[in-house]
N, CA, C and O of each residue as an XYZ file, in Angstrom:
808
protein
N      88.241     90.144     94.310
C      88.971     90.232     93.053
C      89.239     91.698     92.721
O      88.990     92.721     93.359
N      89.808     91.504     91.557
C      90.636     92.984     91.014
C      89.306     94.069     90.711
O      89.131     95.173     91.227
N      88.440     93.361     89.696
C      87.565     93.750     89.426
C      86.050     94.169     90.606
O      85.226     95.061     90.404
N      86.074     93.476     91.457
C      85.081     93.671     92.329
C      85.760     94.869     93.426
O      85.035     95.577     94.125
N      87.221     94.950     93.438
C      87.598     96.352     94.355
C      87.390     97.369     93.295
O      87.248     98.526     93.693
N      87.351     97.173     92.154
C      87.281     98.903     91.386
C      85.675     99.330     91.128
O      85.232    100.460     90.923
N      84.808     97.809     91.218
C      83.661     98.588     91.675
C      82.849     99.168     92.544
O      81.905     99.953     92.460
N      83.519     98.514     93.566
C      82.943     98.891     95.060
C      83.400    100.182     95.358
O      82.588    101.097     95.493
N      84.613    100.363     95.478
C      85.227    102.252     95.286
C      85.274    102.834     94.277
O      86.060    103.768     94.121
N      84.332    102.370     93.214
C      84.087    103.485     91.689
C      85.992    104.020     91.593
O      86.505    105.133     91.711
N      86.331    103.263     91.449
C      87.564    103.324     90.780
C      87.771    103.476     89.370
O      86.962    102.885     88.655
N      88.903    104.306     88.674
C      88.796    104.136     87.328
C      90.451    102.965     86.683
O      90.634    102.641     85.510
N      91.111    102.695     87.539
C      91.869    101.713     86.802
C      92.596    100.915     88.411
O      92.970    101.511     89.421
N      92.596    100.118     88.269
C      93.360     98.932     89.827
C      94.193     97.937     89.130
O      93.866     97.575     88.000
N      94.917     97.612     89.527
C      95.972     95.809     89.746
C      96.100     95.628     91.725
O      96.134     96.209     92.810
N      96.120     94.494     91.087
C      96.571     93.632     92.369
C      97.646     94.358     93.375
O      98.465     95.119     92.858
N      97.671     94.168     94.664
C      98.841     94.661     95.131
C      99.912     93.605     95.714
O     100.716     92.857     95.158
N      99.662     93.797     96.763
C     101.253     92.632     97.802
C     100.929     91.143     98.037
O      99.831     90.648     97.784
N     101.645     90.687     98.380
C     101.499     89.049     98.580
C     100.837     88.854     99.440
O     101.228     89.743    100.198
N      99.779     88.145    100.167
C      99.228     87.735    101.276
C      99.545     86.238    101.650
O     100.122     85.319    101.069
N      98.933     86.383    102.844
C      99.270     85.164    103.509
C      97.768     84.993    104.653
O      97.136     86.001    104.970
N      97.425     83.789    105.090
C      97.554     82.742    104.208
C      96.828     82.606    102.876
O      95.821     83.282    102.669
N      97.494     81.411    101.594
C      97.300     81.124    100.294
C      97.435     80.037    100.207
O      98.406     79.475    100.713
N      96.267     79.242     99.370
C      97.038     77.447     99.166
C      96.428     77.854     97.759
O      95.885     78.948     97.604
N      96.528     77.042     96.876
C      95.674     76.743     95.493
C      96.800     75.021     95.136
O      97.875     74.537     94.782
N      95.229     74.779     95.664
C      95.568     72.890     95.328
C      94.621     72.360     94.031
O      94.980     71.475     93.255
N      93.891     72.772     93.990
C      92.989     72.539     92.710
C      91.542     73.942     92.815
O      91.488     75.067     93.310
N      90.523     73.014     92.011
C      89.653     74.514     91.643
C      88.611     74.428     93.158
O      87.766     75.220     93.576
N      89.142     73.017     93.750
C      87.811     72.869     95.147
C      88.699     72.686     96.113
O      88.359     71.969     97.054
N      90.281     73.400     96.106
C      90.772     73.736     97.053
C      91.318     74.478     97.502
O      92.340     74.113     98.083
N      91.060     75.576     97.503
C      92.176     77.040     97.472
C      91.699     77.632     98.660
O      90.866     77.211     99.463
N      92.538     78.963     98.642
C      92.250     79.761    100.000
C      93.546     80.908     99.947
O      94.757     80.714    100.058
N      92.651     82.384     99.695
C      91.100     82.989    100.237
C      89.970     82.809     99.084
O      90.025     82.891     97.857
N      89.307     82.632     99.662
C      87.624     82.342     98.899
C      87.340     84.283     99.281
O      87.756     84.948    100.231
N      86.359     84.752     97.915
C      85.857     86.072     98.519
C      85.691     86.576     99.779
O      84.901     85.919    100.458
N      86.181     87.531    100.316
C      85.707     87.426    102.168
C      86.422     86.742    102.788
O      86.240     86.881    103.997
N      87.387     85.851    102.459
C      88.166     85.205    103.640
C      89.495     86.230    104.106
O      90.111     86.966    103.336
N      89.783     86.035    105.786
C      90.267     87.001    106.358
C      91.746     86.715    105.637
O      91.946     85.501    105.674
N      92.872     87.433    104.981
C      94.164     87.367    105.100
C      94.796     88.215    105.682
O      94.313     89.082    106.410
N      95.853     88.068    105.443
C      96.963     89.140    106.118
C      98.199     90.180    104.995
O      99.369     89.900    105.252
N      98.083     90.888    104.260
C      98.918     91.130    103.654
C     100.316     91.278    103.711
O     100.536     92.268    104.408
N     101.757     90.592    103.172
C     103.001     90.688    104.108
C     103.801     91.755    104.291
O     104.496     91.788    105.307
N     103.834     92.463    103.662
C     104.221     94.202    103.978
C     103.530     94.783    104.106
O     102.382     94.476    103.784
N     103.947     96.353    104.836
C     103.009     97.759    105.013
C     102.242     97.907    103.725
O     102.558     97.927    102.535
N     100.958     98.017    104.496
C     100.075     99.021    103.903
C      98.999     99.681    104.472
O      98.368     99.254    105.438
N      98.722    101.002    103.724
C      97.596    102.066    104.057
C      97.241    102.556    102.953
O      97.818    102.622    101.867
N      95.698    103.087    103.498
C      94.493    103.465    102.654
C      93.784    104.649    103.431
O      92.942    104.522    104.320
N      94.329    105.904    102.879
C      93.943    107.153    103.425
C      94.017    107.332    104.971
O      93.208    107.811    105.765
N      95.101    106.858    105.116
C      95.694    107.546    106.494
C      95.437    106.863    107.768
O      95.569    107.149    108.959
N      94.946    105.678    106.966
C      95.185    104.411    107.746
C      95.583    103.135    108.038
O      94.791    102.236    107.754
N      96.592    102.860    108.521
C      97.513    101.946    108.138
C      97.031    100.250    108.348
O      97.006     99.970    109.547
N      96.729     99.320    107.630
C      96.181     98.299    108.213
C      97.032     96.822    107.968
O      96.547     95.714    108.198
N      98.097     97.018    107.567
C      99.343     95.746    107.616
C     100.593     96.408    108.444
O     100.918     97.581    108.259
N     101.054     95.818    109.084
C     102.586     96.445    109.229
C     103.740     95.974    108.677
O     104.794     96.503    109.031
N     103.760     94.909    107.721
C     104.899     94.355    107.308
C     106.141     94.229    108.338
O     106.125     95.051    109.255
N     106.987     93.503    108.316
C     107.965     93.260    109.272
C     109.405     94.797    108.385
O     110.495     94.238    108.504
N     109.527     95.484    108.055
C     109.982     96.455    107.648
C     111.481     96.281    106.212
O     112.323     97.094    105.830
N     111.152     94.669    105.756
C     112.343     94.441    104.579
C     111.721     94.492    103.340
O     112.378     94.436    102.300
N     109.989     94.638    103.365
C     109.907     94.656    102.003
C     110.026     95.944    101.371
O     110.233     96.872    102.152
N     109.938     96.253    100.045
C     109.690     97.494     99.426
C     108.349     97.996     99.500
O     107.404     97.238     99.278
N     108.154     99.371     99.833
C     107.201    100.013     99.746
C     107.416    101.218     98.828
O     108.485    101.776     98.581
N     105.715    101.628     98.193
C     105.563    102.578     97.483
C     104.386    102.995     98.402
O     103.346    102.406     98.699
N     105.121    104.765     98.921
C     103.929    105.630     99.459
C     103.359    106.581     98.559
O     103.816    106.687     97.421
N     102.320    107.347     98.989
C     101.864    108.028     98.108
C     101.124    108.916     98.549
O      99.920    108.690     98.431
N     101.546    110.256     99.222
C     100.720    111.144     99.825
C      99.564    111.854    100.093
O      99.086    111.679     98.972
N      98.716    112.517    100.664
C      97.564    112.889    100.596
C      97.354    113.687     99.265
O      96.225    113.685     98.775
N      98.435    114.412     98.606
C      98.373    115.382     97.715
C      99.141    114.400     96.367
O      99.701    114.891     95.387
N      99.016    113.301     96.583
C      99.483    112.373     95.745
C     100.700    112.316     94.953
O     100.923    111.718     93.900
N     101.636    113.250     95.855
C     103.159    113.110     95.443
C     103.645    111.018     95.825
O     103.041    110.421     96.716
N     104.442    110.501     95.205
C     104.609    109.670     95.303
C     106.406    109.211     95.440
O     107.282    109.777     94.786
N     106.633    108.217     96.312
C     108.479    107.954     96.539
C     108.379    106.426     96.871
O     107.350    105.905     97.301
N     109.422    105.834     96.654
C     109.569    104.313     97.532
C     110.261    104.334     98.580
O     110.983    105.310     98.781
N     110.228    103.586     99.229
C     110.297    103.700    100.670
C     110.776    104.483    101.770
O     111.717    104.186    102.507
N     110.179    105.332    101.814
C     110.236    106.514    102.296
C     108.628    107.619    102.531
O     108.130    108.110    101.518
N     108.279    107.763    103.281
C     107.076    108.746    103.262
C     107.399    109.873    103.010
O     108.465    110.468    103.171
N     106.220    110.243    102.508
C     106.431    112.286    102.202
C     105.320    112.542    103.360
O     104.139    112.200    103.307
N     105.784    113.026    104.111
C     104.997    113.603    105.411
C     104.156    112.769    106.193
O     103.050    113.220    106.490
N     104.398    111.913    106.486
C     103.745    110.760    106.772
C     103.138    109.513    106.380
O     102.625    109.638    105.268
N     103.055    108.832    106.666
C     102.297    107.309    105.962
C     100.476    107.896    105.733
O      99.671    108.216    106.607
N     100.314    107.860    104.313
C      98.785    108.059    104.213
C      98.106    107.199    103.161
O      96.927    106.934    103.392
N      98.786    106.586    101.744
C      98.593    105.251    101.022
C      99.894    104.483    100.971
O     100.850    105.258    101.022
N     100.199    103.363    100.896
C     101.085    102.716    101.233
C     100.745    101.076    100.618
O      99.817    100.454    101.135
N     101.517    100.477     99.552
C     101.301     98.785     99.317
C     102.576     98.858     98.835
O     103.130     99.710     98.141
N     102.956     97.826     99.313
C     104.501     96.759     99.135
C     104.627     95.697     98.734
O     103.703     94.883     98.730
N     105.626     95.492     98.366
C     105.762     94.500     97.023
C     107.105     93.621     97.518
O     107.724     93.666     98.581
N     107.279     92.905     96.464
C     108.396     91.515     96.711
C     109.691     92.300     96.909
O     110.182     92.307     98.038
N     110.387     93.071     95.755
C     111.326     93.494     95.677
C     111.847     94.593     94.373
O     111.579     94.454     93.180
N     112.609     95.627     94.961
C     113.163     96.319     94.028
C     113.699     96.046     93.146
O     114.822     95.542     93.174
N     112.777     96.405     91.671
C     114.114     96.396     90.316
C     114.754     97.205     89.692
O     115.409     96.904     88.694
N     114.665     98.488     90.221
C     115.258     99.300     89.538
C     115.443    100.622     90.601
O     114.487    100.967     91.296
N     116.798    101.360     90.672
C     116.959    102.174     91.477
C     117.952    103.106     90.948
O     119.055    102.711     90.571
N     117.588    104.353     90.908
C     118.745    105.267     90.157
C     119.210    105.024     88.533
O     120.341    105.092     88.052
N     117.451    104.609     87.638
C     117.621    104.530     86.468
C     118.329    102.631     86.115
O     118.257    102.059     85.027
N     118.930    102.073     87.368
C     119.348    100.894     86.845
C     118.920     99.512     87.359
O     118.692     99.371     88.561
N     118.842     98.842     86.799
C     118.937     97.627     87.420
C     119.524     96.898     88.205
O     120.717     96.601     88.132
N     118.720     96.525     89.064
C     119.485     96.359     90.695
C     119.995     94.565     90.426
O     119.412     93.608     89.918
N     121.897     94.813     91.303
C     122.405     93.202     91.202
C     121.538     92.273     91.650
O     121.670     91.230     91.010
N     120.217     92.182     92.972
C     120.104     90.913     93.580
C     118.681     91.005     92.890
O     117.763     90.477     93.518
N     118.234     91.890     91.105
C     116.800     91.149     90.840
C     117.400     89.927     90.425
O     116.560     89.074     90.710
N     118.497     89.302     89.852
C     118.977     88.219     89.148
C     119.400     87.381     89.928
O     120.198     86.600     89.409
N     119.170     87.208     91.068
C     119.459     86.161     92.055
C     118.791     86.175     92.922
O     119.332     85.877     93.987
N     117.304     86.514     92.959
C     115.883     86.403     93.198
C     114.867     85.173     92.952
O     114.268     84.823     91.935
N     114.890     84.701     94.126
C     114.194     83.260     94.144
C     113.074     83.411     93.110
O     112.201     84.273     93.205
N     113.222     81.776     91.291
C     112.706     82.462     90.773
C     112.593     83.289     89.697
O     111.761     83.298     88.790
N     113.539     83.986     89.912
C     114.020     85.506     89.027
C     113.604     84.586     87.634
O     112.411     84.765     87.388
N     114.093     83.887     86.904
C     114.371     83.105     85.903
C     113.470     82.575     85.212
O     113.462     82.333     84.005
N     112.677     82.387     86.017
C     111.301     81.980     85.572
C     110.205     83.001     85.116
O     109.747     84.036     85.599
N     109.979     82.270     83.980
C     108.971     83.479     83.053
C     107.747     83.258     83.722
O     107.167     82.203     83.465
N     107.287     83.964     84.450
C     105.356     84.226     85.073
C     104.830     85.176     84.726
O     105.396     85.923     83.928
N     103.582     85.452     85.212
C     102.762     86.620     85.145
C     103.667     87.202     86.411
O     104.240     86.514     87.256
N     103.639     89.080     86.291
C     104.209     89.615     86.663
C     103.336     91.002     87.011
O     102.516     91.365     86.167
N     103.460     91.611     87.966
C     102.790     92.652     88.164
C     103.795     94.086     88.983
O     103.856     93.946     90.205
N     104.530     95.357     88.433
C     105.078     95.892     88.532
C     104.276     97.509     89.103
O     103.062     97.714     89.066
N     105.166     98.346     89.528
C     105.354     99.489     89.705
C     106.429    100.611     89.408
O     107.537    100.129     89.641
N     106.495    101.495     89.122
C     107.593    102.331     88.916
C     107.135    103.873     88.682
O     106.032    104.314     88.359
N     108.661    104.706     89.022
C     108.379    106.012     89.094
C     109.337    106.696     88.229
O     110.508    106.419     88.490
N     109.163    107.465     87.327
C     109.844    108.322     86.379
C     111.121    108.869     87.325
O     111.284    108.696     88.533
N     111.965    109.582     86.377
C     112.951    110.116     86.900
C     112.451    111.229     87.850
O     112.994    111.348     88.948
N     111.799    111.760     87.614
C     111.403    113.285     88.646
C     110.082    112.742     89.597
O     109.147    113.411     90.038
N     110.304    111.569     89.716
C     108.643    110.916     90.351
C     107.245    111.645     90.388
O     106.506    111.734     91.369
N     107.023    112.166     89.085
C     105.796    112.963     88.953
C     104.635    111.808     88.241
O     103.422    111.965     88.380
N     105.103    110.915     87.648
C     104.749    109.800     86.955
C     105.010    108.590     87.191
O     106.148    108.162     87.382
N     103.600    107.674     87.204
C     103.288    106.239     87.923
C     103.080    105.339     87.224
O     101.909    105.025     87.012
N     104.083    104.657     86.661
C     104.118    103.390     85.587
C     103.531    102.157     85.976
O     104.139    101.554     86.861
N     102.457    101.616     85.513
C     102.014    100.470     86.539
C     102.221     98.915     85.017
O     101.983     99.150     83.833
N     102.477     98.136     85.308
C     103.120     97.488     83.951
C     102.840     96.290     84.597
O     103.566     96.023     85.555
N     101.690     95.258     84.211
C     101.274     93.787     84.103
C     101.588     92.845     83.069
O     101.518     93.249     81.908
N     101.865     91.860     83.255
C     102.421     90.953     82.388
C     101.351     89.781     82.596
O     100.845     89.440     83.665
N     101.117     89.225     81.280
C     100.278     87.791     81.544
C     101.604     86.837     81.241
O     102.656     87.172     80.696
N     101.270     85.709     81.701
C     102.185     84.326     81.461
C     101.069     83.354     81.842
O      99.935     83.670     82.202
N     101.737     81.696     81.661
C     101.349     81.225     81.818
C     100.294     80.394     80.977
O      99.650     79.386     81.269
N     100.344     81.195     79.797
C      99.058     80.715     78.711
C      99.866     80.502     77.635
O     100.179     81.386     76.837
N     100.401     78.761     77.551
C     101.245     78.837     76.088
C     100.580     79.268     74.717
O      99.388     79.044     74.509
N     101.255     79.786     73.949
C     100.791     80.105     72.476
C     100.247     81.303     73.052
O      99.189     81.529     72.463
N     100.464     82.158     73.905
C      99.592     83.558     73.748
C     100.733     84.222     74.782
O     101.383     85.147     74.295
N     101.046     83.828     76.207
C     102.102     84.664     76.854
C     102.546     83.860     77.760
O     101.864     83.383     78.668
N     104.013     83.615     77.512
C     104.749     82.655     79.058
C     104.613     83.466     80.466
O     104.098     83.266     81.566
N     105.325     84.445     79.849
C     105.288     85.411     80.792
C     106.344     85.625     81.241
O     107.055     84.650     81.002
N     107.032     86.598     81.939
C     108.770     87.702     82.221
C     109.806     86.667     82.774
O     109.335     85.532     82.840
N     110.696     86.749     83.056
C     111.437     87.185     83.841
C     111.620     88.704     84.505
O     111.254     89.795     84.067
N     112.459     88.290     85.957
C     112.392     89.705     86.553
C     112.607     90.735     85.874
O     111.954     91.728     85.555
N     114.341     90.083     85.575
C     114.589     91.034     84.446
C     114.696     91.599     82.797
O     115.373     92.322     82.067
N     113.310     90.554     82.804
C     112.863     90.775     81.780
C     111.537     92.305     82.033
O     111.195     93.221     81.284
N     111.312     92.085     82.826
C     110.142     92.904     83.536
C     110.929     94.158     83.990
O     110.543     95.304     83.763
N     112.194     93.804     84.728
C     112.968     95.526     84.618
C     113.314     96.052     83.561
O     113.415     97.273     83.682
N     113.585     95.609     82.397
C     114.006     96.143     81.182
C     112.978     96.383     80.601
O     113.045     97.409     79.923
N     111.844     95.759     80.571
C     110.063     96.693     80.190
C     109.899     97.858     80.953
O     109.650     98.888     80.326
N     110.011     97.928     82.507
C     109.867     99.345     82.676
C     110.872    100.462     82.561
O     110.564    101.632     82.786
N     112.360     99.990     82.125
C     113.149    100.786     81.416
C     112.403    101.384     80.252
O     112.017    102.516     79.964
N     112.359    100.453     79.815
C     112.245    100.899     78.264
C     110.629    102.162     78.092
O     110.255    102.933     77.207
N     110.184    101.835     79.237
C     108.492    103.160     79.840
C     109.107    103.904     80.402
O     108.272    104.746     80.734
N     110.559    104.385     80.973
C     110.959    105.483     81.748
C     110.780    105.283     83.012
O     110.173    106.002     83.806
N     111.131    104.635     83.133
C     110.755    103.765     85.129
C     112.343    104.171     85.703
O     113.332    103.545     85.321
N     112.400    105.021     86.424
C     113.585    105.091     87.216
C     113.719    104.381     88.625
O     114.764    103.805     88.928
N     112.817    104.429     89.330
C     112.483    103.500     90.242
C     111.694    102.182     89.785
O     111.098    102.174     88.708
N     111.704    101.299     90.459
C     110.626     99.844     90.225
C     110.620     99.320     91.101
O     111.674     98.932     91.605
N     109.274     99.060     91.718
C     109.400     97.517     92.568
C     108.099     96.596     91.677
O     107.150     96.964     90.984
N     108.659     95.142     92.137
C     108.193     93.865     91.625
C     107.072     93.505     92.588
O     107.632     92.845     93.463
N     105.639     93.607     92.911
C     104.410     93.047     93.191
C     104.121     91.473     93.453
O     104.928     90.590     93.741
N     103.171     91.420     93.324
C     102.528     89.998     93.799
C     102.434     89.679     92.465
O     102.190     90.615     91.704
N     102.621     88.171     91.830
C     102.775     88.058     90.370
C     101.700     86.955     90.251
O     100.605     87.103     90.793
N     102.086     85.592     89.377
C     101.213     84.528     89.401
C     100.063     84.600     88.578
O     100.000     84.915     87.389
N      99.009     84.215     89.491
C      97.862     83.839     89.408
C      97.152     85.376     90.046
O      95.945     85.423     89.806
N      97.614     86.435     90.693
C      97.174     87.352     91.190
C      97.594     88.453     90.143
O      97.230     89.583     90.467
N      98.243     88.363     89.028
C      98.242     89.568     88.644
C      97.109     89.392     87.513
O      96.695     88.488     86.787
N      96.748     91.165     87.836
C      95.465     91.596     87.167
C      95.499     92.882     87.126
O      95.850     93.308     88.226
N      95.293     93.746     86.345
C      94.587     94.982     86.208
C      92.848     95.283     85.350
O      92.246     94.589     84.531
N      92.661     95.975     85.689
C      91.199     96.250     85.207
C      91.173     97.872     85.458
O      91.715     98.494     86.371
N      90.207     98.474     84.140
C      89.766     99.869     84.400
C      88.245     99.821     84.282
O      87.566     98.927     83.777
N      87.800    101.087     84.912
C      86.255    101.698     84.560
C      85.903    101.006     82.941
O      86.713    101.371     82.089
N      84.847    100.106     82.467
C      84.242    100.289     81.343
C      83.193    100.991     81.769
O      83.356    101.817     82.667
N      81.735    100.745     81.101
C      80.785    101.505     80.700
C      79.744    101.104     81.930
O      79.336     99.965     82.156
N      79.466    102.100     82.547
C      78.157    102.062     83.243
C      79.198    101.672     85.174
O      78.750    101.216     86.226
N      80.096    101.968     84.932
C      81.202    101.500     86.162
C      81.679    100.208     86.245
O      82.300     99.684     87.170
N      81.305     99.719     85.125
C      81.345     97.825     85.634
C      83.304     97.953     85.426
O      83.926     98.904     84.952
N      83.836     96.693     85.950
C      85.157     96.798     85.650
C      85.779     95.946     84.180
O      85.366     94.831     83.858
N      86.404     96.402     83.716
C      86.813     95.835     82.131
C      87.985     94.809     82.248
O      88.845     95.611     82.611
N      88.669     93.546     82.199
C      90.303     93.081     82.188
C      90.732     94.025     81.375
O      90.124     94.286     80.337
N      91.607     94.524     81.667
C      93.091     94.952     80.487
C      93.675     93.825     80.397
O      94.155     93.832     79.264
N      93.941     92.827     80.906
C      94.804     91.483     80.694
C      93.966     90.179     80.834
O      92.766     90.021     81.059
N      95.072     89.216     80.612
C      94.391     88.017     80.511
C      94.966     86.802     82.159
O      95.837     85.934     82.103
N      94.374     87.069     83.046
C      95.129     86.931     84.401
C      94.624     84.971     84.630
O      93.739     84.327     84.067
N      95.277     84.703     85.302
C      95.158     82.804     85.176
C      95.246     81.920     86.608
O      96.189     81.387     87.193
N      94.104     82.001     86.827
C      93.852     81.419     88.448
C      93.085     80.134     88.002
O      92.145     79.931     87.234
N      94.105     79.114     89.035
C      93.350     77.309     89.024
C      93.945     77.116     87.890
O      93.517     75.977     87.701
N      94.636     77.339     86.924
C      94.851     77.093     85.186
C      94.061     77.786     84.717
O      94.540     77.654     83.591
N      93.101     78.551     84.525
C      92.067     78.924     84.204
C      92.170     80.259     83.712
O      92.057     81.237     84.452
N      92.414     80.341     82.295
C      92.730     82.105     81.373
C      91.413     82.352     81.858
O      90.529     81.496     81.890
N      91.297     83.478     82.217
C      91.093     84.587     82.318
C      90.309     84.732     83.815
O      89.525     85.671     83.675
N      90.239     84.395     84.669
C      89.589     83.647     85.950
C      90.763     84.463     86.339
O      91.896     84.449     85.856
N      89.994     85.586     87.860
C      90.425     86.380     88.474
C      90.590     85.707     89.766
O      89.542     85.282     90.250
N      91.828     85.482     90.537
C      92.072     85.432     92.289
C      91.380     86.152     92.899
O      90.946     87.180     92.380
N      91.125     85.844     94.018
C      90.659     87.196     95.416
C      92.228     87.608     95.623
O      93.224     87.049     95.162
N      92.160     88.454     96.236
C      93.573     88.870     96.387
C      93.558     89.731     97.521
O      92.441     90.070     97.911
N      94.624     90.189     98.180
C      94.586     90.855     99.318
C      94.803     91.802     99.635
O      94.617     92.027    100.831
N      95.293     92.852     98.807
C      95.000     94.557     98.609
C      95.221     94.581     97.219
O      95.456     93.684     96.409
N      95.081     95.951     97.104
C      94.886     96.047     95.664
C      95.987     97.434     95.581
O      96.613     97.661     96.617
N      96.269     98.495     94.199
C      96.487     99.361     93.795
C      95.315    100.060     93.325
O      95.308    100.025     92.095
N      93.984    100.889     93.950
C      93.456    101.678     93.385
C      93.766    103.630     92.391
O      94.648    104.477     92.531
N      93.060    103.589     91.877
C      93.421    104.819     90.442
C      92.245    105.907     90.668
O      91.179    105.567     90.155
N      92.238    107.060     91.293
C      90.835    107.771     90.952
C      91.545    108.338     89.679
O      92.721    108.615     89.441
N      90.126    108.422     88.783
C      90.998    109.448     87.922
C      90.073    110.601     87.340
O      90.562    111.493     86.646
């Protein structure tokens, strides 16, 4: 879970990262990955200069250098952190034609985002709960690109959403805190295992 990667690497803030495979969730005594079960994540990713997915090369990636300059898809001097996501929403300040004809798109879920300011010096990370009537349905895509407009997101890509989105920071004593209210099995506030993450030193 979200929370069990930010304590194991004394992390101070994580969300979920890319989609994995394999996933079933048939009920609460049938799902898969259970903690520890092997997946595969479906795009590139790396973790300090080591690359351990290769993605087949169509999804979006966000790299992020040793000196922690950050770009989408594209490396700054090589591949050294690296997690990829469903798809781009925003490019050159705008909203891109095919988030709205995105298997989906339409449907309000939990949502889990990325984005980079105009001068990419700044890392917008923007979770959405859904799924819990009377408290949050949850986005559309582009409902979710026009939230990180409205934070200064010149770039965006769209994450692993669902039942996997989660963020959590450092509370007290290292334990990990929800910032959100994330919904695995039906179940508010019940965290997924998930299959990489976005870690934060800070």
């Amino acid at each position: 879970t979200t929370s069990t990667f930010l304590e194991e690497f004394e992390l101070q803030a994580a969300v979920n990262g890319d989609g994995f495979e394999p996933w079933v969730s048939n009920s609460i005594f049938r799902y898969y990955p259970h903690v520890g079960d092997p997946i595969d994540p479906i795009g590139l990713a790396a973790s300090q200069g080591t690359q351990y997915a290769q993605g087949n090369g169509a999804e979006p990636t966000l790299f992020i250098s040793r000196n922690n300059r950050a770009r989408f898809n594209e490396p700054i001097g090589g591949t050294y952190n690296a997690i990829s996501g469903q798809l781009m929403l925003l490019a050159g300040g705008n909203l891109l034609p095919e988030v709205s004809a995105a298997p989906g798109a339409n449907d309000p879920q939990p949502r889990t985002a990325v984005g980079l300011d105009k001068n990419s010096r700044r890392l917008i990370i923007v979770v959405v709960d859904g799924r819990q009537p009377g408290y949050s349905e949850g986005a559309t895509l582009v409902e979710l690109a026009e939230l990180l407009l409205e934070k200064s997101a010149f770039y965006a890509m769209n994450m692993d959403g669902g039942g996997s989105s989660t963020m959590v920071v450092e509370g007290k004593n290292g334990n990990a805190r929800l910032m959100n209210s994330p919904i695995d099995q039906r179940i508010p506030g019940r965290e997924r295992p998930v299959g990489n993450h976005l870690g934060i030193y800070a």
